[in-house]
PDB file as gemmi writes it, atoms N, CA and C in Angstrom:
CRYST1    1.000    1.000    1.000  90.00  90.00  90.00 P 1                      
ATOM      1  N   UNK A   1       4.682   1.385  -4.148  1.00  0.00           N  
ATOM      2  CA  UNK A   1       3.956   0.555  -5.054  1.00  0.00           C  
ATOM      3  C   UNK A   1       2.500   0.533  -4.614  1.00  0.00           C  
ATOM      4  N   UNK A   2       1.715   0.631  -5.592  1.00  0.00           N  
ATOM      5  CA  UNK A   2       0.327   0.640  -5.052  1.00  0.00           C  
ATOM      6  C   UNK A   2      -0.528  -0.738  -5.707  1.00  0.00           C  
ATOM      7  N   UNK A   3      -0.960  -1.342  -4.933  1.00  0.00           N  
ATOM      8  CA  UNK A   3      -1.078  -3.269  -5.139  1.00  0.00           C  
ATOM      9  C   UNK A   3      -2.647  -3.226  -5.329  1.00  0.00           C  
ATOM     10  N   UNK A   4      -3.441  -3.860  -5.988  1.00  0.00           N  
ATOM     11  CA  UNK A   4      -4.731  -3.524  -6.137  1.00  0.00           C  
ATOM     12  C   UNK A   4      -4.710  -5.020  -5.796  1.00  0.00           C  
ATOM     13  N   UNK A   5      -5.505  -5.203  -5.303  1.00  0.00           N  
ATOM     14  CA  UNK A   5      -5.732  -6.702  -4.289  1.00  0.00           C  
ATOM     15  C   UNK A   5      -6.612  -7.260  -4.804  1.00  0.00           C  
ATOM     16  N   UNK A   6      -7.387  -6.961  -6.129  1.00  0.00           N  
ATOM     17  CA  UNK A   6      -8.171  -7.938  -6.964  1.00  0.00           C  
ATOM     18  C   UNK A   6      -7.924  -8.763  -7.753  1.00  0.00           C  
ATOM     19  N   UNK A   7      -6.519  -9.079  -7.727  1.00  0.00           N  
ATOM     20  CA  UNK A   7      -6.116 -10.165  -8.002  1.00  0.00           C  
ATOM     21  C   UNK A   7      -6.217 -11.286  -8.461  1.00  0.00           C  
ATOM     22  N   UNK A   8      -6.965 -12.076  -9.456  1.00  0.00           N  
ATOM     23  CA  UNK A   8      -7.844 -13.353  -9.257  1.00  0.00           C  
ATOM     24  C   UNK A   8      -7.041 -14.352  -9.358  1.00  0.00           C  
ATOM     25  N   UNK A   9      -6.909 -15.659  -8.496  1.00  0.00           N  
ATOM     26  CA  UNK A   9      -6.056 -16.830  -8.515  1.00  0.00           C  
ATOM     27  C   UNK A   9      -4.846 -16.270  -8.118  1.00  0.00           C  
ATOM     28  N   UNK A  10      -4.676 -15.324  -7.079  1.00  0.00           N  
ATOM     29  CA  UNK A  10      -3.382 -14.801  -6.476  1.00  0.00           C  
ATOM     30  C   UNK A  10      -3.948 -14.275  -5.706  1.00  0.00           C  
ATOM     31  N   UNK A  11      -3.010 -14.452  -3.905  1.00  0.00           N  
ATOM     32  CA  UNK A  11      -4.042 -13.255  -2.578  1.00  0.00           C  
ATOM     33  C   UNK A  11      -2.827 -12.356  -2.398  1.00  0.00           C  
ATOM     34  N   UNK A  12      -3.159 -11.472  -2.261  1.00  0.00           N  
ATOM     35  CA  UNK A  12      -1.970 -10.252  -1.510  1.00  0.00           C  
ATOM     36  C   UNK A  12      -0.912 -11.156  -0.745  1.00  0.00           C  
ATOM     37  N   UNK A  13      -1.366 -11.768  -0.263  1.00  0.00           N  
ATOM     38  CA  UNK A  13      -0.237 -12.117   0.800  1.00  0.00           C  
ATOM     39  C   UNK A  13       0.934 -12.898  -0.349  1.00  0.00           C  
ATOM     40  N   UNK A  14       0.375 -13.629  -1.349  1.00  0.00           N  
ATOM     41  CA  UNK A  14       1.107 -14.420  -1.956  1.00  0.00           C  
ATOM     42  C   UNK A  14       2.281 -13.498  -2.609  1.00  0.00           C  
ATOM     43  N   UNK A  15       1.323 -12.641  -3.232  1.00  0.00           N  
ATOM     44  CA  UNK A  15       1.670 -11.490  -3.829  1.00  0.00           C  
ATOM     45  C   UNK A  15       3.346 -10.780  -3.411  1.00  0.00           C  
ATOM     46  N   UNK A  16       2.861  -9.903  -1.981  1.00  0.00           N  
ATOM     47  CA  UNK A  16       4.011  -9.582  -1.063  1.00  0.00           C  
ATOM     48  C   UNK A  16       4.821 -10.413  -1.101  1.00  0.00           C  
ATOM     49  N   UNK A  17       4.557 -11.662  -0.659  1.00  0.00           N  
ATOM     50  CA  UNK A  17       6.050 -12.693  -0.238  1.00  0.00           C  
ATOM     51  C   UNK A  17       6.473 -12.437  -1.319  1.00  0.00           C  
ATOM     52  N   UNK A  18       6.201 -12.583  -3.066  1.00  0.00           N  
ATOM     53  CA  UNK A  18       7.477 -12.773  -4.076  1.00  0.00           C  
ATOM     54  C   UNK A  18       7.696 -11.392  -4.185  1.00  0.00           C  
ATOM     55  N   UNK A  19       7.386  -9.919  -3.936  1.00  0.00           N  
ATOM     56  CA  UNK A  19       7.468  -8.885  -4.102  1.00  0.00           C  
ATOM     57  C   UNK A  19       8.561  -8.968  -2.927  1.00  0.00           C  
ATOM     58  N   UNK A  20       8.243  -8.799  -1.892  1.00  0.00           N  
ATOM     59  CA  UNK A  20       9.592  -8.859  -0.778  1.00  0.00           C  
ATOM     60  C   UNK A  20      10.962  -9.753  -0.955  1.00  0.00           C  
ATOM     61  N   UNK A  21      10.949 -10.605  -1.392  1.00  0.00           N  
ATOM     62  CA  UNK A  21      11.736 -11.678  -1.799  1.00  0.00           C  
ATOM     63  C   UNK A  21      13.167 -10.783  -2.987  1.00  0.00           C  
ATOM     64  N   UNK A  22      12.195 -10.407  -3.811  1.00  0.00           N  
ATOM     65  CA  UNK A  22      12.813  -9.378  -5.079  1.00  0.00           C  
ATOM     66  C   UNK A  22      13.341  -8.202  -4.389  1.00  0.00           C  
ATOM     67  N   UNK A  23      12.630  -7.289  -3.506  1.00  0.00           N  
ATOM     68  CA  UNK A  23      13.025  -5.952  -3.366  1.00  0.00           C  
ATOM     69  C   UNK A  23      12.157  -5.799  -1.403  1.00  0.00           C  
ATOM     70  N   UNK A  24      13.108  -5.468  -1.040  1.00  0.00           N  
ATOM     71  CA  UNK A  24      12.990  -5.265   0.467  1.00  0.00           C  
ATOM     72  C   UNK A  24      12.484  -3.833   0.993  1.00  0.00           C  
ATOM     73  N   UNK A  25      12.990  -3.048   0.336  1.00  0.00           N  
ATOM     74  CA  UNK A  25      13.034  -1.689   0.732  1.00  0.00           C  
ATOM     75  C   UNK A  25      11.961  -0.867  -0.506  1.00  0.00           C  
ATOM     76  N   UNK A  26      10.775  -1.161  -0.166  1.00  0.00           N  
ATOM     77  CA  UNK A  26       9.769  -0.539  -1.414  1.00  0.00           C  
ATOM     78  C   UNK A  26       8.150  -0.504  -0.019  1.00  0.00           C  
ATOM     79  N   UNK A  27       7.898   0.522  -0.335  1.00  0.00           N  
ATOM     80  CA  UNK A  27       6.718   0.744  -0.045  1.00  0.00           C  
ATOM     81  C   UNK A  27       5.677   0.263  -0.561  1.00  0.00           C  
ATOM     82  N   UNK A  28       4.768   0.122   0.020  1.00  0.00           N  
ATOM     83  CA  UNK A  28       3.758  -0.812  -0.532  1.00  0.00           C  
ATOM     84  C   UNK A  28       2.381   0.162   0.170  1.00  0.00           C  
ATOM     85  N   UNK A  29       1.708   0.129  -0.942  1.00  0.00           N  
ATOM     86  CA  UNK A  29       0.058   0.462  -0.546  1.00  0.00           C  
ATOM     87  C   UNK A  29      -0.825  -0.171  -1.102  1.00  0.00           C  
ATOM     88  N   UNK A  30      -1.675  -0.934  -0.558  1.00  0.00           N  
ATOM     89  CA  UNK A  30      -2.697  -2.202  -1.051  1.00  0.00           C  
ATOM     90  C   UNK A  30      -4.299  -1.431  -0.921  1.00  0.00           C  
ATOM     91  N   UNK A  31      -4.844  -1.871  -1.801  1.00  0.00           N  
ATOM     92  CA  UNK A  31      -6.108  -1.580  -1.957  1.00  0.00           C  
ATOM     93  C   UNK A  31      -6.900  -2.047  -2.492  1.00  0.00           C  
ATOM     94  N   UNK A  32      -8.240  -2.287  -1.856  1.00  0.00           N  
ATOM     95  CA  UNK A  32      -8.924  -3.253  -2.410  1.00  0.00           C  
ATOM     96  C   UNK A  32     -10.751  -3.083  -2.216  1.00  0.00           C  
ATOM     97  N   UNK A  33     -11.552  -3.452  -2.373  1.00  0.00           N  
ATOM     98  CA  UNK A  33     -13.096  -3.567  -2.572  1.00  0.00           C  
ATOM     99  C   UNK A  33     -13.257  -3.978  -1.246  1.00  0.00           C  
ATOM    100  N   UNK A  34     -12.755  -4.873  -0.546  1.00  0.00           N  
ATOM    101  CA  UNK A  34     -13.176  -5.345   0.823  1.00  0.00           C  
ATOM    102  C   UNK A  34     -12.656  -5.302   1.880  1.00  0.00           C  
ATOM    103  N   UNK A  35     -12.510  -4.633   3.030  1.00  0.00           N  
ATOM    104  CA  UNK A  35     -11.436  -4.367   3.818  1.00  0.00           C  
ATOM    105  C   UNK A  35     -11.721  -4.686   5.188  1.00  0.00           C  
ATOM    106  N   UNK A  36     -10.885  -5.505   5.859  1.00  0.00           N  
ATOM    107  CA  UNK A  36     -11.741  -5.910   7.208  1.00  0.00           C  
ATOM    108  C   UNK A  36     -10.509  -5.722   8.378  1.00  0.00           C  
ATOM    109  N   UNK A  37     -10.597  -5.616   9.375  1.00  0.00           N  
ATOM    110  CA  UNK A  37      -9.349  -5.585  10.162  1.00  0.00           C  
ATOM    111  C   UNK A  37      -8.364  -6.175   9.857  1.00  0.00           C  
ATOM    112  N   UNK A  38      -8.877  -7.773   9.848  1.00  0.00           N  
ATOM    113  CA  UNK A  38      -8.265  -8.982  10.248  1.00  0.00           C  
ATOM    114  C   UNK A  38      -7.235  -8.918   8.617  1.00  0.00           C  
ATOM    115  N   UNK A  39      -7.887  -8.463   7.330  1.00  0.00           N  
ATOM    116  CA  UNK A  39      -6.847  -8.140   6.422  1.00  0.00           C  
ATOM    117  C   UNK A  39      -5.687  -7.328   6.571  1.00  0.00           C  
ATOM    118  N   UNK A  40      -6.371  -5.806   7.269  1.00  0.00           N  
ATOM    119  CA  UNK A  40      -5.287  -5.121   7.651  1.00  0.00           C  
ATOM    120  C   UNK A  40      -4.388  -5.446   8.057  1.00  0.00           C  
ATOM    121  N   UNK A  41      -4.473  -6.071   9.039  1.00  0.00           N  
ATOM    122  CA  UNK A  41      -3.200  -6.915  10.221  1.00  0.00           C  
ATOM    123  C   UNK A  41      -2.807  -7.498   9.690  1.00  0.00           C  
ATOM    124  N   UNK A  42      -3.066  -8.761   8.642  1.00  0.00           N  
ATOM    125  CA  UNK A  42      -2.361  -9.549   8.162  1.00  0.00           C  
ATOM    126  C   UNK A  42      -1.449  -8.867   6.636  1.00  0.00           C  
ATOM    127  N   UNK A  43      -2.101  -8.167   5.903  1.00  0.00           N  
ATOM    128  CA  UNK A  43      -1.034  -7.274   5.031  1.00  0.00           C  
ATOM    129  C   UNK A  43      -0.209  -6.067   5.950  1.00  0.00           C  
ATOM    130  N   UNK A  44      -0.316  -5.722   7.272  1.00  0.00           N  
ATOM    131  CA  UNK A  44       0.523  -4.849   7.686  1.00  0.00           C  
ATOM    132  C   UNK A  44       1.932  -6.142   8.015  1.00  0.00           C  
ATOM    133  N   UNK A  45       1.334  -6.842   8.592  1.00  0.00           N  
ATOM    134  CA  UNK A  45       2.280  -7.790   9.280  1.00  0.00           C  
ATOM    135  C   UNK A  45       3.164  -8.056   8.230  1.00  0.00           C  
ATOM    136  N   UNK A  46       2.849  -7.732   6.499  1.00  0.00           N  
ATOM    137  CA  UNK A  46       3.452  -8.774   5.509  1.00  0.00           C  
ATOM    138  C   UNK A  46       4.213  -7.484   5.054  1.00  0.00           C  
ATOM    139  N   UNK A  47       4.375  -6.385   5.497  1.00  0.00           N  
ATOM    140  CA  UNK A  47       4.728  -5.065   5.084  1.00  0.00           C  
ATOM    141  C   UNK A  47       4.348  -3.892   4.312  1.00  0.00           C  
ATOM    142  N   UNK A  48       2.875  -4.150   4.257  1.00  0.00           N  
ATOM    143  CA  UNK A  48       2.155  -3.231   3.697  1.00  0.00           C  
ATOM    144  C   UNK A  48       2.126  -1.805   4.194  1.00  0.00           C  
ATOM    145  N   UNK A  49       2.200  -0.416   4.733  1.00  0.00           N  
ATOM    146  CA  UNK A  49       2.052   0.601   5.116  1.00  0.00           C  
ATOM    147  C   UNK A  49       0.597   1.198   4.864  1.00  0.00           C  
ATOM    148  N   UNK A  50       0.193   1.446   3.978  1.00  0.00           N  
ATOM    149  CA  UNK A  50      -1.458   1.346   4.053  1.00  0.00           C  
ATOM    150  C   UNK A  50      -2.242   1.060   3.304  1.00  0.00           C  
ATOM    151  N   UNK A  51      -3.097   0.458   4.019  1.00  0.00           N  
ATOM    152  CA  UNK A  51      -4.466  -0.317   3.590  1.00  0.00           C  
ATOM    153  C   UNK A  51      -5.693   0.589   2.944  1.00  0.00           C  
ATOM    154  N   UNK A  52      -6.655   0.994   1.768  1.00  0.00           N  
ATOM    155  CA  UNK A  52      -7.429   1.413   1.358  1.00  0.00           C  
ATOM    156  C   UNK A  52      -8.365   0.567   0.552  1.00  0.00           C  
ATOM    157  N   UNK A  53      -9.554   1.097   1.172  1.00  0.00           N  
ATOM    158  CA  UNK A  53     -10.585   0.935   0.522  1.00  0.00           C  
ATOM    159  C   UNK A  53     -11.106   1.553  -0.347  1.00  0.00           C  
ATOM    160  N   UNK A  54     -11.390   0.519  -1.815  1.00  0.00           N  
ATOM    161  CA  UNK A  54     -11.762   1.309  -3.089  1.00  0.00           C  
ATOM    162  C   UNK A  54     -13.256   1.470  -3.013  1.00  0.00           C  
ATOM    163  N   UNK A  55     -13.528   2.614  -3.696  1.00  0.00           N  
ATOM    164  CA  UNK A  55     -12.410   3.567  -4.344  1.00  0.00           C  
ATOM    165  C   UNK A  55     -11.938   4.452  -3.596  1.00  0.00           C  
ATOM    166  N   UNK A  56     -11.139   5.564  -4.238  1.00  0.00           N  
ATOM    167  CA  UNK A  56     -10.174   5.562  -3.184  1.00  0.00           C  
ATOM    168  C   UNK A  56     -10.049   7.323  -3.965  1.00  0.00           C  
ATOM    169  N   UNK A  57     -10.803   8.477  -3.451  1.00  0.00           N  
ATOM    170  CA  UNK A  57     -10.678   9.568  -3.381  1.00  0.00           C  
ATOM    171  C   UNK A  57      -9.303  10.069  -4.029  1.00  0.00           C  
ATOM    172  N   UNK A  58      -9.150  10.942  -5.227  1.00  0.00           N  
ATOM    173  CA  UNK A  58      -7.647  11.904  -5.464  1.00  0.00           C  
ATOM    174  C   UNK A  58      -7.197  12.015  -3.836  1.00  0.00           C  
ATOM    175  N   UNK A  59      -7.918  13.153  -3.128  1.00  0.00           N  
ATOM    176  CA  UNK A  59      -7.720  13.452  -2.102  1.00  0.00           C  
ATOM    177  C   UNK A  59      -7.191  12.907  -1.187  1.00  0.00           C  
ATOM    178  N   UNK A  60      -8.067  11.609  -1.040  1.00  0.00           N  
ATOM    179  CA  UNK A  60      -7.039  11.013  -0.330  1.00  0.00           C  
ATOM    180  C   UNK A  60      -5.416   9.853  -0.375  1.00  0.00           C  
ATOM    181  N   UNK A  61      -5.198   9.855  -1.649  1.00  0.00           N  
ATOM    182  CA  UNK A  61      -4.292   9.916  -2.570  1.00  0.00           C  
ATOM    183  C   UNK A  61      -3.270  10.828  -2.005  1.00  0.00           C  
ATOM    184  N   UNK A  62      -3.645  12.169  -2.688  1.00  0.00           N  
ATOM    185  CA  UNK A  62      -2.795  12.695  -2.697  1.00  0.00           C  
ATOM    186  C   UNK A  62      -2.029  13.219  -1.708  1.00  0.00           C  
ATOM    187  N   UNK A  63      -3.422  13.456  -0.173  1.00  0.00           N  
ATOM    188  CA  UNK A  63      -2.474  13.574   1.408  1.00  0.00           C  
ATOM    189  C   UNK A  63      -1.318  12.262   1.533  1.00  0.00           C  
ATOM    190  N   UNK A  64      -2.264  10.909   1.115  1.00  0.00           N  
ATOM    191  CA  UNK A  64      -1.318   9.611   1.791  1.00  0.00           C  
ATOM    192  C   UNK A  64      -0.099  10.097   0.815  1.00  0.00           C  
ATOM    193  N   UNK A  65       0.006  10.403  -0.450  1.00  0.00           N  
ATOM    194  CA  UNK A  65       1.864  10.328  -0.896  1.00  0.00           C  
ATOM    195  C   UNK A  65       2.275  11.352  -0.576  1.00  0.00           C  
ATOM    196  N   UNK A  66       1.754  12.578  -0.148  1.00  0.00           N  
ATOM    197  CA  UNK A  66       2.776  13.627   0.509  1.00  0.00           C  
ATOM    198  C   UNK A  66       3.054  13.434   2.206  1.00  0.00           C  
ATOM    199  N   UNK A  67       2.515  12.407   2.887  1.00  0.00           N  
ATOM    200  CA  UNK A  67       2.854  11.961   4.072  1.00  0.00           C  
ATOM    201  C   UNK A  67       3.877  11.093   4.186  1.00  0.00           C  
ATOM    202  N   UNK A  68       3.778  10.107   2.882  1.00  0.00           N  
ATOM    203  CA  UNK A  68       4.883   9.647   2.910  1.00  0.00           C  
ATOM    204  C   UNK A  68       6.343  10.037   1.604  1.00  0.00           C  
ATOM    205  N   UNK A  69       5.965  10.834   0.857  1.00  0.00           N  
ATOM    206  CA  UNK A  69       7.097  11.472   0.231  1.00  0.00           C  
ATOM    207  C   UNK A  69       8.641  11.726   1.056  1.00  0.00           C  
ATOM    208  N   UNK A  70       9.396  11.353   0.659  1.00  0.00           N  
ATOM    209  CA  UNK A  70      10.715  11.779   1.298  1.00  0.00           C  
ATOM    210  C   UNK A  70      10.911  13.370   1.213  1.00  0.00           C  
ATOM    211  N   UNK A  71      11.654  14.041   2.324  1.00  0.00           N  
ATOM    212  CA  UNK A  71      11.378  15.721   2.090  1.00  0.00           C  
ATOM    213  C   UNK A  71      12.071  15.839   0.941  1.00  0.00           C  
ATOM    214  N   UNK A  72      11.931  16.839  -0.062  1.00  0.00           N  
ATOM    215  CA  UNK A  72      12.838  17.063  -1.090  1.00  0.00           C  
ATOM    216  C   UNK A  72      14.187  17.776  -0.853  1.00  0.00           C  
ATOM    217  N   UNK A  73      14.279  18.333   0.890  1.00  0.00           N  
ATOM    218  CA  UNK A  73      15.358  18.997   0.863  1.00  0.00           C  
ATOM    219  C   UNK A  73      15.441  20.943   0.458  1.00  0.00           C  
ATOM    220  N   UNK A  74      14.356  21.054  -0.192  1.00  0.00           N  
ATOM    221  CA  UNK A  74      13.844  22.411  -0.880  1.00  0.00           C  
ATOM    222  C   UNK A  74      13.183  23.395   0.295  1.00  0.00           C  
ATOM    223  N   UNK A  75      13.587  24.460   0.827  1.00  0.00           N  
ATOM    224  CA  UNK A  75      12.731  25.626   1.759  1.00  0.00           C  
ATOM    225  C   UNK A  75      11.398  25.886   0.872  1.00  0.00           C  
ATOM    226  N   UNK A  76      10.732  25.972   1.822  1.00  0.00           N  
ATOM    227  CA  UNK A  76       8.991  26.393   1.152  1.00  0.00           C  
ATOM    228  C   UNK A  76       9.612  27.967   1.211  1.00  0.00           C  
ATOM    229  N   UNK A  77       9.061  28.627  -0.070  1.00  0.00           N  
ATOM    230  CA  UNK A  77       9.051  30.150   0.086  1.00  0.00           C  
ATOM    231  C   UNK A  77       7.945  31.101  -0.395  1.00  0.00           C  
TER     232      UNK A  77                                                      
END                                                                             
């Protein structure tokens, strides 16, 4: 899931808790305009996997979901 953290009158964190609550086992990638450690840590802690700052490159897009893609099982040929 990719969470855009601009949110207005809702913070990520609020966010996650009812998202986790519903579904446990979902990936999460948050992204947002302002990014500071102290966010990082606190959306990693809430189960976020990664944190980006917008905007946010195809490129680097497209490495982060083939890093985390499940293998398909398929030989490269």
């Amino acid at each position: 899931m990719f969470l855009d953290v601009a949110s207005q009158g809702v913070t990520c964190l609020d966010l996650l808790a009812v998202i986790r609550s519903q579904v446990r086992e979902l990936t999460i990638i948050a992204m947002g305009t302002m990014m500071t450690e102290e966010l990082r840590c606190d959306w990693r802690s809430h189960g976020v996997v990664e944190c980006l700052t917008k905007p946010v490159t195809p490129q680097i897009l497209s490495a982060l979901l083939g890093a985390l893609a499940p293998p398909s099982g398929f030989a490269d040929s």
